[in-house]
LOFIKE-643199 format. One record per residue (C-alpha): residue in three letters; residue number from 1; x, y, z. Coordinates in nm, 3 decimals, m for minus. Layout:
residues N
+-----+-----+---------+---------+---------+
! res !   n !       x !       y !       z !
+-----+-----+---------+---------+---------+
! ALA ! NUM !       X !       Y !       Z !
...
+-----+-----+---------+---------+---------+
END
This chain:
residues 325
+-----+-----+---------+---------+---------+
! res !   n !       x !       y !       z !
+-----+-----+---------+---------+---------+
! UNK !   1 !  m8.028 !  m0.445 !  m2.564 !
! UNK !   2 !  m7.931 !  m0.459 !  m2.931 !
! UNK !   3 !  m7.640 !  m0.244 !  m3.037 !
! UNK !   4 !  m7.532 !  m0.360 !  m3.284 !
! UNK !   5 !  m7.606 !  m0.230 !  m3.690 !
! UNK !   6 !  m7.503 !  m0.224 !  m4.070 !
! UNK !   7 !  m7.373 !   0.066 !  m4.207 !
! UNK !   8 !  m7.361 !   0.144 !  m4.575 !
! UNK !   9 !  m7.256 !   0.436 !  m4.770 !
! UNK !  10 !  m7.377 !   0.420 !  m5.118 !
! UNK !  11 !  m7.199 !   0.696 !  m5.371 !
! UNK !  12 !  m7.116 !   0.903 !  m5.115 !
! UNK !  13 !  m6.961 !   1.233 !  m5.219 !
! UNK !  14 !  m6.835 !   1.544 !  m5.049 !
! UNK !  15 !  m6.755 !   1.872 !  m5.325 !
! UNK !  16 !  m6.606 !   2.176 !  m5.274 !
! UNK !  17 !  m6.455 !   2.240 !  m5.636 !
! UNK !  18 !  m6.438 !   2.052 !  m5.958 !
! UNK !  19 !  m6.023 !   1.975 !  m5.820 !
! UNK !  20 !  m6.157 !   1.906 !  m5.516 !
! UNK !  21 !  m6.393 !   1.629 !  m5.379 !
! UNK !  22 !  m6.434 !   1.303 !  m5.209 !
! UNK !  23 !  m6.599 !   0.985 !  m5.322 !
! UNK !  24 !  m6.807 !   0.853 !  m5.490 !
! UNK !  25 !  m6.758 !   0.565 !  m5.167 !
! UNK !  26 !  m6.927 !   0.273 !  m5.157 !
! UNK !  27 !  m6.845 !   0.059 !  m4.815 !
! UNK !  28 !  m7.064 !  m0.141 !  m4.609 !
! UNK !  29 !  m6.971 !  m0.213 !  m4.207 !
! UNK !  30 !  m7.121 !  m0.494 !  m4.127 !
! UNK !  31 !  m7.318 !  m0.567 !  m3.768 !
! UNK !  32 !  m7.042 !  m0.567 !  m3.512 !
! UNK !  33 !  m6.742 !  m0.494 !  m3.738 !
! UNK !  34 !  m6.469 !  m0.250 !  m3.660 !
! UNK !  35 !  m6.353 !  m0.069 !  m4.033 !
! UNK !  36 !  m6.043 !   0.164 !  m4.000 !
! UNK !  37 !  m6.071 !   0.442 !  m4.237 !
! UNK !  38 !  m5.671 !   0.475 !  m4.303 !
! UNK !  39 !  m5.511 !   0.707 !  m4.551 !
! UNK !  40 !  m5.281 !   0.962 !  m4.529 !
! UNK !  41 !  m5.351 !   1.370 !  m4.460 !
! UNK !  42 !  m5.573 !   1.499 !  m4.768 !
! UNK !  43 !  m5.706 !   1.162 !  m4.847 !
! UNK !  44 !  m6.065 !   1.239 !  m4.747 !
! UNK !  45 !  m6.054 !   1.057 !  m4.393 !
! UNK !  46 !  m6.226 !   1.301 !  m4.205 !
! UNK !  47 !  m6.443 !   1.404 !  m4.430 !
! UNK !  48 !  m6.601 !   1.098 !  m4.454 !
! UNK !  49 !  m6.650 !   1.076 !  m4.070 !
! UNK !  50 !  m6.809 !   1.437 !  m4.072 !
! UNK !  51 !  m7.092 !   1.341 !  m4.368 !
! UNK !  52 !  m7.181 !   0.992 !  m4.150 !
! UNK !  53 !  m7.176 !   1.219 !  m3.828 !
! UNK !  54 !  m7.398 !   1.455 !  m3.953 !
! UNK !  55 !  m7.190 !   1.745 !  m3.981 !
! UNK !  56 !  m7.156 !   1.759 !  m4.305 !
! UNK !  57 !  m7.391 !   1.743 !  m4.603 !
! UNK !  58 !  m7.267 !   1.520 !  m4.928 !
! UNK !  59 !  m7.361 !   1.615 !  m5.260 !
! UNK !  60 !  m7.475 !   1.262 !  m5.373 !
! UNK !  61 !  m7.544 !   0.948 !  m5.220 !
! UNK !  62 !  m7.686 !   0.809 !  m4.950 !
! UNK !  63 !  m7.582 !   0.672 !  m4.590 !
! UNK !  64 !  m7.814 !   0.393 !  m4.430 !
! UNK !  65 !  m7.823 !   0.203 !  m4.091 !
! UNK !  66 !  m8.010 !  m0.087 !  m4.106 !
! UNK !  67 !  m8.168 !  m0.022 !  m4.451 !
! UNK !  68 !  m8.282 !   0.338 !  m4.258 !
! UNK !  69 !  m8.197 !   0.650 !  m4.446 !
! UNK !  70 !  m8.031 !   0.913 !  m4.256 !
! UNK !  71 !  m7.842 !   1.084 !  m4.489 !
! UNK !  72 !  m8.001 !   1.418 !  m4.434 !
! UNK !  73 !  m8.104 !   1.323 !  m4.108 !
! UNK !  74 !  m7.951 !   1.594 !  m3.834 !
! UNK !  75 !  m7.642 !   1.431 !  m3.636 !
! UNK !  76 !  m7.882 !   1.411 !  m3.238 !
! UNK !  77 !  m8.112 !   1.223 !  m3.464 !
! UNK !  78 !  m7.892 !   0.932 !  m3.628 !
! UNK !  79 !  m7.818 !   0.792 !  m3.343 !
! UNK !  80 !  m7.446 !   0.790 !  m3.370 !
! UNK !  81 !  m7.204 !   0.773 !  m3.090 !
! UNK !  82 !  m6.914 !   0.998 !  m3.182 !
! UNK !  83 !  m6.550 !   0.982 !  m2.961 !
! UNK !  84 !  m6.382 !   1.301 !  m3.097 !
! UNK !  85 !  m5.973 !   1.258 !  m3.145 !
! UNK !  86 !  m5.921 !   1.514 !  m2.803 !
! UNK !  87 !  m6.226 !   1.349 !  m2.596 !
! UNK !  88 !  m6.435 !   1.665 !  m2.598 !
! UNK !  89 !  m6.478 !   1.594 !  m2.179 !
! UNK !  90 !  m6.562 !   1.932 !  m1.990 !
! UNK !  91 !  m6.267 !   1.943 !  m1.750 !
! UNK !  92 !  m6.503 !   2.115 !  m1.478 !
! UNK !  93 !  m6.748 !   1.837 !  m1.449 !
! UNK !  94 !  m6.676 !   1.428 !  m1.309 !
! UNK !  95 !  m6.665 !   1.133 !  m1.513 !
! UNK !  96 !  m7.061 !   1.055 !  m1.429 !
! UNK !  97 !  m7.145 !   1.397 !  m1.526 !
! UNK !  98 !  m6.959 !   1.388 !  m1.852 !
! UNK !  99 !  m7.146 !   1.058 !  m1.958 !
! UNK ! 100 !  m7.460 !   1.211 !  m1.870 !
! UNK ! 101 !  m7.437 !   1.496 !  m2.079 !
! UNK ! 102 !  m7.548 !   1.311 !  m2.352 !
! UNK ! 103 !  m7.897 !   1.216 !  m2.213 !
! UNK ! 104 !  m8.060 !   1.523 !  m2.164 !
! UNK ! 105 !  m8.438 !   1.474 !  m2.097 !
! UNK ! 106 !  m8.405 !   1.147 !  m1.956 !
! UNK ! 107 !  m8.559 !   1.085 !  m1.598 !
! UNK ! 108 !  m8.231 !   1.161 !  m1.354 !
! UNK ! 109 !  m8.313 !   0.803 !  m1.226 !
! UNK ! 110 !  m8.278 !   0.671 !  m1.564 !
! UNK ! 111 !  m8.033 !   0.889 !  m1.620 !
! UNK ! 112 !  m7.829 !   0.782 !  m1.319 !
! UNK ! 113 !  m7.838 !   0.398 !  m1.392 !
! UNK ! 114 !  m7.730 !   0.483 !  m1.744 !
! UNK ! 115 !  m7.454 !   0.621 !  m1.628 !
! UNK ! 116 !  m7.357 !   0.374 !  m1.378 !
! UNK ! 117 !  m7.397 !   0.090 !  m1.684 !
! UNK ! 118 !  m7.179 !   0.292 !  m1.930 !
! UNK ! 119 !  m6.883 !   0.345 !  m1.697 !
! UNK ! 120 !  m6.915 !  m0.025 !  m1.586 !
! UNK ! 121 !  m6.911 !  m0.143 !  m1.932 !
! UNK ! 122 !  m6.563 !   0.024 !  m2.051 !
! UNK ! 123 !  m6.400 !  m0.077 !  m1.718 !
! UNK ! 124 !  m6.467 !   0.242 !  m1.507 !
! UNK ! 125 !  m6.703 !   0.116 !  m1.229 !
! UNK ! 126 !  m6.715 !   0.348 !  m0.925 !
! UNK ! 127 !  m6.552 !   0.655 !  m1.114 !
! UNK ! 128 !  m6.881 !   0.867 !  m1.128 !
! UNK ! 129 !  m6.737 !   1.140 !  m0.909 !
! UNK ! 130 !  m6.379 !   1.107 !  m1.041 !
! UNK ! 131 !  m6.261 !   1.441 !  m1.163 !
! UNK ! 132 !  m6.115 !   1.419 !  m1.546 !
! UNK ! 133 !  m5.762 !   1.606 !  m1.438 !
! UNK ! 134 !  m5.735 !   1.266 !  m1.163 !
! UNK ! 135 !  m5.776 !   1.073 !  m1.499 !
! UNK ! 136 !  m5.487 !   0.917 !  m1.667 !
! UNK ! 137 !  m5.550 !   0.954 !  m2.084 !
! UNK ! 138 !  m5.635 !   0.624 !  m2.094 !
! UNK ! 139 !  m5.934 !   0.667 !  m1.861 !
! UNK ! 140 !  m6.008 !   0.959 !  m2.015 !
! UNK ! 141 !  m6.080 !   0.834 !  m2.334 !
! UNK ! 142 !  m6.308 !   0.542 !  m2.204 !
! UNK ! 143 !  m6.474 !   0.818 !  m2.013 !
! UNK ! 144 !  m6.529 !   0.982 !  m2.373 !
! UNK ! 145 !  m6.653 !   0.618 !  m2.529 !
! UNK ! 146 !  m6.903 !   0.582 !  m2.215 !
! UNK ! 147 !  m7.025 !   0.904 !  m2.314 !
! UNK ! 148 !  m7.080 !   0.782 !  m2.691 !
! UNK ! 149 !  m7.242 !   0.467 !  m2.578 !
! UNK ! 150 !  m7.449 !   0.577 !  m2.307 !
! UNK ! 151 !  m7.767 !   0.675 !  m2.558 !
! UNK ! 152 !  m7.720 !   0.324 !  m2.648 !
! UNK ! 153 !  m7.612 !   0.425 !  m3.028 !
! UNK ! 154 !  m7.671 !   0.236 !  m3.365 !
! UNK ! 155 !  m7.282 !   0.286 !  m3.475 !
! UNK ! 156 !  m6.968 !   0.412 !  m3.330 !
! UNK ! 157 !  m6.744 !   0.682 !  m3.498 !
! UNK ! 158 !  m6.395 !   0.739 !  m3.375 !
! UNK ! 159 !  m6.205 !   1.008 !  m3.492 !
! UNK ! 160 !  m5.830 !   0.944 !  m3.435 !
! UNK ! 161 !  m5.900 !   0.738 !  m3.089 !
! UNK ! 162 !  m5.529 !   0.665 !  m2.968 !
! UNK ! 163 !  m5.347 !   1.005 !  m3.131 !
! UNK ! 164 !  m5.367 !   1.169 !  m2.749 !
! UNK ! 165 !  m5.186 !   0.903 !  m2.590 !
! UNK ! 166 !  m4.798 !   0.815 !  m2.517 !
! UNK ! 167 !  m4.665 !   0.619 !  m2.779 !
! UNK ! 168 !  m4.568 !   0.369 !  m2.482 !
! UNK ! 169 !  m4.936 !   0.364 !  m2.385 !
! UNK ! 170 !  m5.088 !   0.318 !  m2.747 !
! UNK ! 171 !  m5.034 !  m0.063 !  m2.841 !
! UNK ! 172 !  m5.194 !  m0.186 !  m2.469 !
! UNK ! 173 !  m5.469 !   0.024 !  m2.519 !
! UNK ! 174 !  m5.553 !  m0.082 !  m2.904 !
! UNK ! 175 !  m5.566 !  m0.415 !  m2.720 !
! UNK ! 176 !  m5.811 !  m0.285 !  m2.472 !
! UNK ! 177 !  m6.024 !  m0.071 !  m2.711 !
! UNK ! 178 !  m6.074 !  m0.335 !  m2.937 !
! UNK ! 179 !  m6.156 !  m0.618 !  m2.670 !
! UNK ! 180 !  m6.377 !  m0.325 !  m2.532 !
! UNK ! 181 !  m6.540 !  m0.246 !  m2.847 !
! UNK ! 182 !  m6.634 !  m0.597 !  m2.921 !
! UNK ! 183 !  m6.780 !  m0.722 !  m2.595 !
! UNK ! 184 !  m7.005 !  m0.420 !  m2.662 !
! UNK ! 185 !  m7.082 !  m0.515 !  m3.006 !
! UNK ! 186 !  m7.153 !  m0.212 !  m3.139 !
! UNK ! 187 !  m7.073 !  m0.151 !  m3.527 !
! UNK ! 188 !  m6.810 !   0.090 !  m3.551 !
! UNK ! 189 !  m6.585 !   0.256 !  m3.822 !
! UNK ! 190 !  m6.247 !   0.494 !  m3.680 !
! UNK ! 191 !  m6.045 !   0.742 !  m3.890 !
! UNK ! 192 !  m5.659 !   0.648 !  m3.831 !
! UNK ! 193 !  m5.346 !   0.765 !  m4.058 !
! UNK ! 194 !  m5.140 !   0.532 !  m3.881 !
! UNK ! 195 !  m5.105 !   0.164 !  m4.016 !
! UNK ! 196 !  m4.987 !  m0.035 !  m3.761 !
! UNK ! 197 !  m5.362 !   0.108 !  m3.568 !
! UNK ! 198 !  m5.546 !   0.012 !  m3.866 !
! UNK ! 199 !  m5.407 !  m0.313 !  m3.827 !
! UNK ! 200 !  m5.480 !  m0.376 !  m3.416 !
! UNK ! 201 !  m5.799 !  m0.239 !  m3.409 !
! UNK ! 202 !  m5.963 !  m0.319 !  m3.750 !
! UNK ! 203 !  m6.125 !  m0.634 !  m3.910 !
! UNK ! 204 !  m6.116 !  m0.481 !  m4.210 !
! UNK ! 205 !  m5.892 !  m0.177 !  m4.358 !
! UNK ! 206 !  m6.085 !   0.094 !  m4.594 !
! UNK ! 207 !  m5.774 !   0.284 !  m4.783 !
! UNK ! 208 !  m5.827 !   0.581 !  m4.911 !
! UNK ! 209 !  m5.602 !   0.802 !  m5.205 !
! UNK ! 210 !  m5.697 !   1.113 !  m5.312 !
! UNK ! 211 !  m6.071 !   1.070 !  m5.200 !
! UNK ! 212 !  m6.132 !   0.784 !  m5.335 !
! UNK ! 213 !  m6.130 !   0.435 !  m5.161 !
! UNK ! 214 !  m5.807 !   0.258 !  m5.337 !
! UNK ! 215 !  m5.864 !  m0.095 !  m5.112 !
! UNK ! 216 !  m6.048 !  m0.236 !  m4.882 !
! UNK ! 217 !  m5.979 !  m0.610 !  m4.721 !
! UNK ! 218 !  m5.861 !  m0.778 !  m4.390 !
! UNK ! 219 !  m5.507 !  m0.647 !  m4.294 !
! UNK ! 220 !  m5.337 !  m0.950 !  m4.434 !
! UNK ! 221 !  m5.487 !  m0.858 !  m4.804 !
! UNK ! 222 !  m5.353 !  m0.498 !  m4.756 !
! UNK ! 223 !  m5.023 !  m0.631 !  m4.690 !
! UNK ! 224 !  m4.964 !  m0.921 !  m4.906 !
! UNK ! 225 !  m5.203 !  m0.859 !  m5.204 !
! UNK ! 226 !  m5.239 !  m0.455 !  m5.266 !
! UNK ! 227 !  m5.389 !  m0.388 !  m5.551 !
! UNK ! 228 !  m5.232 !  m0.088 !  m5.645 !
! UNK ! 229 !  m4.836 !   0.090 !  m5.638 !
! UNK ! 230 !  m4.986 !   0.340 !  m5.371 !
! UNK ! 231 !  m5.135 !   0.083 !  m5.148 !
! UNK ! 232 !  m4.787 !  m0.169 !  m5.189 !
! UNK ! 233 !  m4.609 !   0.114 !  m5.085 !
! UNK ! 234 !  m4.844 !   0.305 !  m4.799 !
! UNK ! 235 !  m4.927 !   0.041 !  m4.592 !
! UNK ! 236 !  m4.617 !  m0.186 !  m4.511 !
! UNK ! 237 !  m4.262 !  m0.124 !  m4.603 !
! UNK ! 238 !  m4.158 !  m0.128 !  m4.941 !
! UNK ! 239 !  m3.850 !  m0.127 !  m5.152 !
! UNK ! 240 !  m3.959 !   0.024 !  m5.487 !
! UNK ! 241 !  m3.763 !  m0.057 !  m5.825 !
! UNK ! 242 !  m3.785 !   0.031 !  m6.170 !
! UNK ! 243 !  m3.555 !  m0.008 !  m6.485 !
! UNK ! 244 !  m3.233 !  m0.202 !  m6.482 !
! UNK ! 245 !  m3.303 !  m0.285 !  m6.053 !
! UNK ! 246 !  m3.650 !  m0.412 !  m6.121 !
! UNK ! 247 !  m3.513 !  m0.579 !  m6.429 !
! UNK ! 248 !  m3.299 !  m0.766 !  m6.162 !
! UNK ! 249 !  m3.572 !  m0.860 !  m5.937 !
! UNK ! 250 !  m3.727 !  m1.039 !  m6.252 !
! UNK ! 251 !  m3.915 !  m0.749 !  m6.338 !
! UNK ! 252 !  m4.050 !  m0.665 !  m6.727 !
! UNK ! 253 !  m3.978 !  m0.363 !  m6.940 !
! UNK ! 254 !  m4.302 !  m0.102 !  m6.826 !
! UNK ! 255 !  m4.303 !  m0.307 !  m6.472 !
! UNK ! 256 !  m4.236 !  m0.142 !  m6.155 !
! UNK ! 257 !  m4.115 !  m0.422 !  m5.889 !
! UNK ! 258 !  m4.190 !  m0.388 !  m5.456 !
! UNK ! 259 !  m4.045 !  m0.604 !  m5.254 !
! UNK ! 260 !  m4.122 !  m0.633 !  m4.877 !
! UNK ! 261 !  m3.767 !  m0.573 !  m4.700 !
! UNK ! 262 !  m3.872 !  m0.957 !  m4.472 !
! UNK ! 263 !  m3.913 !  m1.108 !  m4.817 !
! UNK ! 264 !  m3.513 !  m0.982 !  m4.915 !
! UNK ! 265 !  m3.186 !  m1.197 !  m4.842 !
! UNK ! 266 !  m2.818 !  m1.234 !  m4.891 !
! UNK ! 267 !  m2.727 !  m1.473 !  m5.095 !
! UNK ! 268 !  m2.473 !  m1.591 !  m5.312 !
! UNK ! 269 !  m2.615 !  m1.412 !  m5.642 !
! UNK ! 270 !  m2.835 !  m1.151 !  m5.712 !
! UNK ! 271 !  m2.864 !  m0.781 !  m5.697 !
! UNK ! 272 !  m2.513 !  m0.615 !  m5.598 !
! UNK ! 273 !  m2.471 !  m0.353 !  m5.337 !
! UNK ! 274 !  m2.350 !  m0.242 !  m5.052 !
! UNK ! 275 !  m2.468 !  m0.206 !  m4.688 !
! UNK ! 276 !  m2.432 !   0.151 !  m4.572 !
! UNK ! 277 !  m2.656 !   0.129 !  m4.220 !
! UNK ! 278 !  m2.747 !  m0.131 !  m4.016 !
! UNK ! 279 !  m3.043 !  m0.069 !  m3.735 !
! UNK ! 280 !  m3.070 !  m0.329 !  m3.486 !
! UNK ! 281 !  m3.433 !  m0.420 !  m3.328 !
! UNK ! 282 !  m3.394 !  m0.743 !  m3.137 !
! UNK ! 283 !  m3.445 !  m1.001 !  m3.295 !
! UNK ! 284 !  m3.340 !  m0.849 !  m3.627 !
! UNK ! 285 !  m3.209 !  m0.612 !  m3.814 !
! UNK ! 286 !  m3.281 !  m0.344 !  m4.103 !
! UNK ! 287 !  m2.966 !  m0.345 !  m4.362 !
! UNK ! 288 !  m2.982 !  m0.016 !  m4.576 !
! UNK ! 289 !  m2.814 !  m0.120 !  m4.883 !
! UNK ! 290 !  m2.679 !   0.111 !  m5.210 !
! UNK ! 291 !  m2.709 !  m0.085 !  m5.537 !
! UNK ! 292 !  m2.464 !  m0.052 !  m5.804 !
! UNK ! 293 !  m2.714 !   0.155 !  m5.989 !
! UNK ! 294 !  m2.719 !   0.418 !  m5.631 !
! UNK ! 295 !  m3.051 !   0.270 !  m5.557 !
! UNK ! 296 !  m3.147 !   0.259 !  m5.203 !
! UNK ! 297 !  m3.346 !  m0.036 !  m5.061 !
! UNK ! 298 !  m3.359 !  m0.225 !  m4.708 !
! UNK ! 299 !  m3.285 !  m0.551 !  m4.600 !
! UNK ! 300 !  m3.452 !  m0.754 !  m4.278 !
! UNK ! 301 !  m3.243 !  m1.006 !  m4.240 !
! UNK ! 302 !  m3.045 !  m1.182 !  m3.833 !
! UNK ! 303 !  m2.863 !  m0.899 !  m3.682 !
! UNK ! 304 !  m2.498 !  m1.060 !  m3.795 !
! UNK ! 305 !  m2.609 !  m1.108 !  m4.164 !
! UNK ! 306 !  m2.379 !  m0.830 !  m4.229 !
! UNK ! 307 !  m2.192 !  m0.527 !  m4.186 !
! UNK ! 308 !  m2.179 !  m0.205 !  m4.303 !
! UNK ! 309 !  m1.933 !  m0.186 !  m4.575 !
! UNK ! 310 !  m1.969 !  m0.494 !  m4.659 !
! UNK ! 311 !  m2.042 !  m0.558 !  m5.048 !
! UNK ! 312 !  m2.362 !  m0.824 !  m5.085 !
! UNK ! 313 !  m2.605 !  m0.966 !  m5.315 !
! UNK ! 314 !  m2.968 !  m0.922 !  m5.258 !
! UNK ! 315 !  m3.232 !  m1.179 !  m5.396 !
! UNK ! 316 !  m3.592 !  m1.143 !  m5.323 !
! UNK ! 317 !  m3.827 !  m1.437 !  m5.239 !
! UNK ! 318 !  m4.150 !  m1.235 !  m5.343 !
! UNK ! 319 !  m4.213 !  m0.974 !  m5.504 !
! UNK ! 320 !  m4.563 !  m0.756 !  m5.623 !
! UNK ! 321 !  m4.555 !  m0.671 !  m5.964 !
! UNK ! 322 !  m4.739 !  m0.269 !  m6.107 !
! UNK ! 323 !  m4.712 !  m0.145 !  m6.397 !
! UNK ! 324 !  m4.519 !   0.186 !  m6.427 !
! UNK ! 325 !  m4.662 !   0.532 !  m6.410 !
+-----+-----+---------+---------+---------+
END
């Protein structure tokens, strides 16, 4: 069995007024890649998830699988397996008969094996006649993605996958979805707003500001080579400075300077302050530090770097370079 397909959305756009719309987009998921739609509220995350579900219709462009058009095709004919952000599962039926639900008209013997295969494949063998409540979340939401993949789907949409889970729970399971996701092979693109998900579970990262997509590259290219002032500063921390503090950082008149609070250190010279809060996290520490000018920036640096109080200068080993708004 194949799975696996490229996706491409070509001009995409969503419009509701001439102040508000989304796209044009242009992104391709290849065969077998995992894309993280990341972005913050408003950004046009969703949106984009409901036009390549087939719940919404766009107002331009198209939206192919495998060089076929289904733009305007409806959503139970794209072939799309879709894991809503709160699992969808019907608390009165079992796991078996919420994975089944999706393959009405199919032979129950079919049906049944199905079934069987799609719980086995995301780790659930044997829980056909497990009832969701006896379910920890975790289950529950590979009950949901054995639900999405039992039709055997073309792509995988994910709408928020890990947002129901503990916070303790959430960085083992991006592990597990991810190692899950790609055994299956199955081409698959997930809405997230948080970065440090985008980062786990994607290959690549598809940013997106104000509708429009601002970036999109391999985590590492987010992080070290944004291309833009919003994308330095939403994905990543970021000490921002303009005038006389960027000045001191080596930045230009009309330059705004960001510097990465790992790429700051104390140091003999440099930019003068004073730390006002240290937060210790193991094997280092976050120095907030007030410039002479009142600016505000942080510092990673070995938890006995420095105190609070004490008066330092900052230097920065790298820095990204925008020009000012």
């Amino acid at each position: 069995m194949k799975l696996p397909s490229d996706l491409r959305l070509d001009g995409l756009v969503k419009r509701w007024s001439e102040e508000v719309s989304v796209g044009p987009v242009d992104l391709t998921v290849e065969q077998g890649e995992i894309v993280a739609l990341l972005g913050p509220s408003g950004s046009g995350k969703t949106t984009i998830l409901r036009l390549l579900a087939g719940f919404e219709t766009p107002g331009a462009g198209r939206i192919t699988v495998a060089g076929d058009d289904v733009t305007y095709l409806p959503a139970a004919r794209r072939r799309f397996g879709m894991v809503f952000q709160h699992y969808a599962l019907f608390p009165h039926l079992d796991a078996g008969e919420n994975v089944a639900f999706g393959l009405h008209g199919m032979p129950r013997p079919a049906a049944d094996q199905r079934v069987e295969q799609a719980l086995a494949r995301v780790d659930l063998a044997g829980f056909e006649r497990r009832k969701v409540q006896e379910l920890s979340g975790g289950q529950q939401q590979r009950v949901a993605l054995a639900r999405a993949l039992a039709p055997e789907p073309r792509v995988l949409l994910l709408d928020e996958p890990l947002s129901n889970l503990d916070p303790a729970l959430r960085e083992r399971t991006r592990r597990e979805l991810r190692a899950l996701i790609k055994r299956v092979g199955i081409t698959t693109l997930f809405v997230t707003h948080e970065q440090e998900e985008a980062f786990d579970l994607g290959d690549r990262i598809a940013l997106l500001h104000r509708g429009r997509l601002e970036q999109v590259g391999a985590p590492e290219e987010l992080y070290q080579r944004p291309v833009s002032l919003f994308a330095a500063t939403f994905v990543g921390r970021a000490n921002v400075f303009r005038g006389a503090a960027a000045a001191a950082f080596g930045g230009k008149p009309g330059e705004v300077i960001v510097a990465r609070p790992e790429a700051m250190r104390f140091g003999r010279t440099g930019f003068p302050g004073v730390v006002v809060e240290r937060r210790y996290t193991g094997a280092a520490a976050f120095f907030q530090v007030e410039g002479d000018g009142s600016e505000r920036f942080e510092v990673q640096a070995d938890p006995d770097a420095a105190n609070v109080g004490d008066r330092v200068q900052v230097e920065a080993a790298r820095v990204l370079r925008f020009p000012a708004a």
